[in-house]
VEXMIDO-609924 format. One record per residue: residue number from 1; x, y, z of N, C-alpha, C, O in turn. Coordinates in Angstrom, 3 decimals. Layout:
REM residues N
i / nc1 / nc2 / nc3 / cac1 / cac2 / cac3 / cc1 / cc2 / cc3 / oc1 / oc2 / oc3
NUM / X / Y / Z / X / Y / Z / X / Y / Z / X / Y / Z
...
//
This chain:
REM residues 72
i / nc1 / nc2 / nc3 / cac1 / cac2 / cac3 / cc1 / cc2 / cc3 / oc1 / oc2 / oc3
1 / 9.546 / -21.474 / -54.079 / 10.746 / -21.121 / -53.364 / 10.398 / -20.336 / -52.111 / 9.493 / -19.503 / -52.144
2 / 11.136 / -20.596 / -50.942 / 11.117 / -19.633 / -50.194 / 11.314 / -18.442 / -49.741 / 12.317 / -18.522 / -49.031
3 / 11.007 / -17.602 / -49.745 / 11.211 / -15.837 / -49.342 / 12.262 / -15.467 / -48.204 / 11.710 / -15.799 / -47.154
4 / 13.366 / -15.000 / -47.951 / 14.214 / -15.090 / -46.997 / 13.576 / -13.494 / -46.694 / 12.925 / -12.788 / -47.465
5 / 13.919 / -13.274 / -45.591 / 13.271 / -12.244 / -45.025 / 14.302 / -11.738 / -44.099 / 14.945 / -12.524 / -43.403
6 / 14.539 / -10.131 / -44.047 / 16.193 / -9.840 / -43.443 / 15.419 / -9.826 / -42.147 / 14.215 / -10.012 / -41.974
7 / 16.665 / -9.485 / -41.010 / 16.233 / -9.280 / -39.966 / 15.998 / -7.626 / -39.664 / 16.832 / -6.857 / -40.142
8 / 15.146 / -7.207 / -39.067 / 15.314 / -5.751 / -38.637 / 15.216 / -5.440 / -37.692 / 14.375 / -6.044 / -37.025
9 / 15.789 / -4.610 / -37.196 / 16.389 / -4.169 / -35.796 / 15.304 / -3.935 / -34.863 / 14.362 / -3.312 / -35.351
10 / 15.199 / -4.255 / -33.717 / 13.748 / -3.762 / -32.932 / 13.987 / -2.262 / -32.036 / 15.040 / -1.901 / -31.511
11 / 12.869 / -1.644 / -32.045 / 13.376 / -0.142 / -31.188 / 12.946 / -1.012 / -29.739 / 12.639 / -2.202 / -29.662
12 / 13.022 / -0.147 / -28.799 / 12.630 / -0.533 / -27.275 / 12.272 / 0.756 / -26.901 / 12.959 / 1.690 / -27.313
13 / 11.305 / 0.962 / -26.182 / 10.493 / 2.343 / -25.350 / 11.705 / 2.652 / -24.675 / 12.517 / 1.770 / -24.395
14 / 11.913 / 4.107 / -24.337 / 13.013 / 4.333 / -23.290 / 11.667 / 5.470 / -22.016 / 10.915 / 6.445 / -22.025
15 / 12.218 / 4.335 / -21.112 / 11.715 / 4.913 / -19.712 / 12.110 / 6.549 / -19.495 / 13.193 / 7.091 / -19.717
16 / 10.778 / 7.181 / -18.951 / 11.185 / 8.703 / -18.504 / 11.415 / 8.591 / -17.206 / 10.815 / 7.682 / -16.632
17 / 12.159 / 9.307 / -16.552 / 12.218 / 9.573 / -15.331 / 11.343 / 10.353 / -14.799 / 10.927 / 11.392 / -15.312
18 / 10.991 / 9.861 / -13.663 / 9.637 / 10.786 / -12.985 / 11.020 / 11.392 / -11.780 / 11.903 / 10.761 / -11.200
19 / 10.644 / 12.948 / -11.786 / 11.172 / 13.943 / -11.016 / 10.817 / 13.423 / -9.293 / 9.834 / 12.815 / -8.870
20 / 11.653 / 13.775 / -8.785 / 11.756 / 13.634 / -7.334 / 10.481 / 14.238 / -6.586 / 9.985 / 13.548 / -5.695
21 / 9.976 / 15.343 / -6.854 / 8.833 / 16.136 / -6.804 / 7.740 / 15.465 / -6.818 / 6.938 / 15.514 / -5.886
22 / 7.594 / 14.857 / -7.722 / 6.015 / 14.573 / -8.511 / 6.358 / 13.109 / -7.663 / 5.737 / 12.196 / -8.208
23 / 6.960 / 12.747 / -6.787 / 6.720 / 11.418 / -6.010 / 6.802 / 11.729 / -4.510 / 6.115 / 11.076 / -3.724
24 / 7.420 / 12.468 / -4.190 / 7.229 / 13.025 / -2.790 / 5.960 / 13.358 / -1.858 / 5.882 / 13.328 / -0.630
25 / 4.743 / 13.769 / -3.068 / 3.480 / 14.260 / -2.121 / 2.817 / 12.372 / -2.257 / 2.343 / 11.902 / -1.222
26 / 2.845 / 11.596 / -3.354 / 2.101 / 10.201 / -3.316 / 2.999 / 9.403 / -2.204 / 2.543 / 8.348 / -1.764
27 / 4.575 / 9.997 / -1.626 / 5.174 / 8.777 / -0.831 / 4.262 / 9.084 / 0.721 / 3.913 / 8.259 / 1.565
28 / 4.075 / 10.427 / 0.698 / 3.552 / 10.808 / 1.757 / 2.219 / 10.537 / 2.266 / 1.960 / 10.322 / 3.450
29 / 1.340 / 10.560 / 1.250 / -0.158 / 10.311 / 0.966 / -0.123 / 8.608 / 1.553 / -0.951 / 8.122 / 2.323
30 / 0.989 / 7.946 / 0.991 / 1.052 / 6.509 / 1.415 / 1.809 / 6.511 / 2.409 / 2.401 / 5.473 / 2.115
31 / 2.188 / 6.767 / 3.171 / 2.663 / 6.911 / 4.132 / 1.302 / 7.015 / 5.445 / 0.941 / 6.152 / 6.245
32 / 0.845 / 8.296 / 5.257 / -0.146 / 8.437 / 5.978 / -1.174 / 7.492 / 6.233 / -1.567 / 7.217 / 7.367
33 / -1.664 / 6.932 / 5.055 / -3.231 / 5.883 / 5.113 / -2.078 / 4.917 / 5.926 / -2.531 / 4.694 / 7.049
34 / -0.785 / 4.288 / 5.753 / -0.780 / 3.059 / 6.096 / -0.480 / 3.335 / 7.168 / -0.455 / 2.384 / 7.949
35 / -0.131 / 4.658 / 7.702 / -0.394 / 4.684 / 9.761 / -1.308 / 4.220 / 9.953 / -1.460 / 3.100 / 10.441
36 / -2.383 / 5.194 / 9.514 / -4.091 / 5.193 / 9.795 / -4.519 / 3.812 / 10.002 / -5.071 / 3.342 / 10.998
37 / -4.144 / 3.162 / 8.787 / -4.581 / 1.180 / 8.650 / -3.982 / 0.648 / 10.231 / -4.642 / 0.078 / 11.100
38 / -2.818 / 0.958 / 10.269 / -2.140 / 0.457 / 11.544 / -2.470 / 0.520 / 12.795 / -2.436 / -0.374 / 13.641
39 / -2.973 / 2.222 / 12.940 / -3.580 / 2.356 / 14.075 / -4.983 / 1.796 / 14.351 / -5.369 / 1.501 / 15.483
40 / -5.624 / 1.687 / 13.380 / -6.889 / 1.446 / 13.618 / -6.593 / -0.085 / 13.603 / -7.448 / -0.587 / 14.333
41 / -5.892 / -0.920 / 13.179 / -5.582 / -2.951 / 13.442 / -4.850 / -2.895 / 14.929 / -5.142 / -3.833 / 15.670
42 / -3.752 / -1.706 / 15.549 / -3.611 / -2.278 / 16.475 / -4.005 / -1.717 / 17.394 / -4.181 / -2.315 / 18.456
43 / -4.264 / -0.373 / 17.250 / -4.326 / 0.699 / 18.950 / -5.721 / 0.964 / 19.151 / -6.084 / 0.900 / 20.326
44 / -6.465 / 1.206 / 18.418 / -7.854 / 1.686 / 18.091 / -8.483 / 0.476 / 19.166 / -8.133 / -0.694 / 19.317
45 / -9.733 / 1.415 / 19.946 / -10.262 / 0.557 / 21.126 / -9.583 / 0.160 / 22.518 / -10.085 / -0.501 / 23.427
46 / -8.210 / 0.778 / 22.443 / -7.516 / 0.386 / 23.381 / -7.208 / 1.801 / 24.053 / -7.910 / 2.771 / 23.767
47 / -5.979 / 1.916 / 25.094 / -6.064 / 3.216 / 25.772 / -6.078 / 4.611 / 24.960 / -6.526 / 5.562 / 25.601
48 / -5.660 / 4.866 / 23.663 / -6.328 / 5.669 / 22.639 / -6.831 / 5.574 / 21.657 / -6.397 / 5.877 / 20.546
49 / -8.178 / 4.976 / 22.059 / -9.125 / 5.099 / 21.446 / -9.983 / 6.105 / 21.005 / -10.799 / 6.507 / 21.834
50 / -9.993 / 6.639 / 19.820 / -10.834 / 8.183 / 19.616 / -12.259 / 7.786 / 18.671 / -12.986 / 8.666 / 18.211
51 / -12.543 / 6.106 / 18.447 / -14.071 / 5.889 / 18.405 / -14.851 / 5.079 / 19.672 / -14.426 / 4.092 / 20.272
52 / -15.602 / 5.505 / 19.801 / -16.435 / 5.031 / 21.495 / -17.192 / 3.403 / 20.783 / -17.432 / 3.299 / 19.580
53 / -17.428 / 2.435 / 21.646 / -18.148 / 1.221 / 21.475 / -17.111 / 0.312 / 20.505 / -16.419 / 0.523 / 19.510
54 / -17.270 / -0.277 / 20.962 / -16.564 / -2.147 / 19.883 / -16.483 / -2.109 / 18.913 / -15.463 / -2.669 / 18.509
55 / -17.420 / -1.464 / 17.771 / -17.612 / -1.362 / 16.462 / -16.076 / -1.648 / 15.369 / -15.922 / -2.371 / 14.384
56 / -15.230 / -0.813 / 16.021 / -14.108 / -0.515 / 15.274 / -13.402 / -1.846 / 15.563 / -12.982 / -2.625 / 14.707
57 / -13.329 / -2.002 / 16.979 / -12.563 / -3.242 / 17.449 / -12.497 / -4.970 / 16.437 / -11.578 / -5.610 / 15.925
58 / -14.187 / -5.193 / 16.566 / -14.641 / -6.254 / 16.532 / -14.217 / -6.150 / 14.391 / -13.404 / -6.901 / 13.852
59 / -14.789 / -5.377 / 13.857 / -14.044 / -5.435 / 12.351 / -13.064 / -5.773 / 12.273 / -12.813 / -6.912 / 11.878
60 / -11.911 / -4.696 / 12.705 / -10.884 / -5.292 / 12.708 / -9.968 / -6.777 / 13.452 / -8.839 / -7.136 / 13.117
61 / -10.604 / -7.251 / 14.215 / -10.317 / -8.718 / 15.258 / -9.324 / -9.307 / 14.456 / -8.136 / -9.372 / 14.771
62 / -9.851 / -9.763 / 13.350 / -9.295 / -11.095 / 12.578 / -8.013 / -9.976 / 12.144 / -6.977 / -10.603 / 11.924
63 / -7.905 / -8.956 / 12.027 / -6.346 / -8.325 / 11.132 / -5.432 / -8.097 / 12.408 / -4.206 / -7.989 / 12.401
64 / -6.100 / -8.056 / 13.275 / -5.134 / -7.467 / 14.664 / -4.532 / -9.147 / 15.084 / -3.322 / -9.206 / 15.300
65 / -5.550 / -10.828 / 15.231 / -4.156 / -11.893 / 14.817 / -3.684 / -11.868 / 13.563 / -2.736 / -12.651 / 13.607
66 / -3.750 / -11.516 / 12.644 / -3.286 / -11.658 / 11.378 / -1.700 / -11.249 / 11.761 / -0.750 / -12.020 / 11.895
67 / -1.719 / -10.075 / 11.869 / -0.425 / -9.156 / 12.013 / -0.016 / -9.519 / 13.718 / 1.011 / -8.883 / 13.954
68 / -0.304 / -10.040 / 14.547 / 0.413 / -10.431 / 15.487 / 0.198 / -9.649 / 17.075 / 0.880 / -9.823 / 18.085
69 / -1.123 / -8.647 / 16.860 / -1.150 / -7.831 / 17.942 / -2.040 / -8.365 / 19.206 / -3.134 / -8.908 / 19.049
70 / -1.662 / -8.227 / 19.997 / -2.300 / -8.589 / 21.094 / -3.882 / -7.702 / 21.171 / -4.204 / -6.545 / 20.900
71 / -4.718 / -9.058 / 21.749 / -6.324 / -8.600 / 21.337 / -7.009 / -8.851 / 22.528 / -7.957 / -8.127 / 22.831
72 / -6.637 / -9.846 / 23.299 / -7.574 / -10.848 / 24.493 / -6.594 / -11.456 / 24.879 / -6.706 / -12.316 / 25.753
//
């Protein structure tokens, strides 16, 4: 014979809320690098430039058409 087997109820995790606080210094932290990324794909090598020689330029080449910035 077969064994019928009841159903039982399933729990579900309940999400904590992370405080307004404890996300404010990581929005900022990300905030910052993705200037930094930006400046250095589009402005970097150009009239403020604050590394001397191509170096920086020529790495970045291929991300500066990627994203659409004028290069040459």
């Amino acid at each position: 014979m077969a064994e019928r087997t009841v159903p039982t109820s399933r729990t579900y995790p309940i999400p904590i809320p992370i405080p307004l606080r404890e996300i404010v210094p990581w929005a900022i932290l990300t905030l910052a690098l993705a200037l930094l990324i930006l400046y250095f794909v589009g402005a970097e090598q150009g009239a403020t430039s604050l590394i001397n020689g191509r170096a920086v330029h020529e790495f970045m080449h291929d991300g500066r058409h990627l994203l659409g910035f004028p290069c040459h």
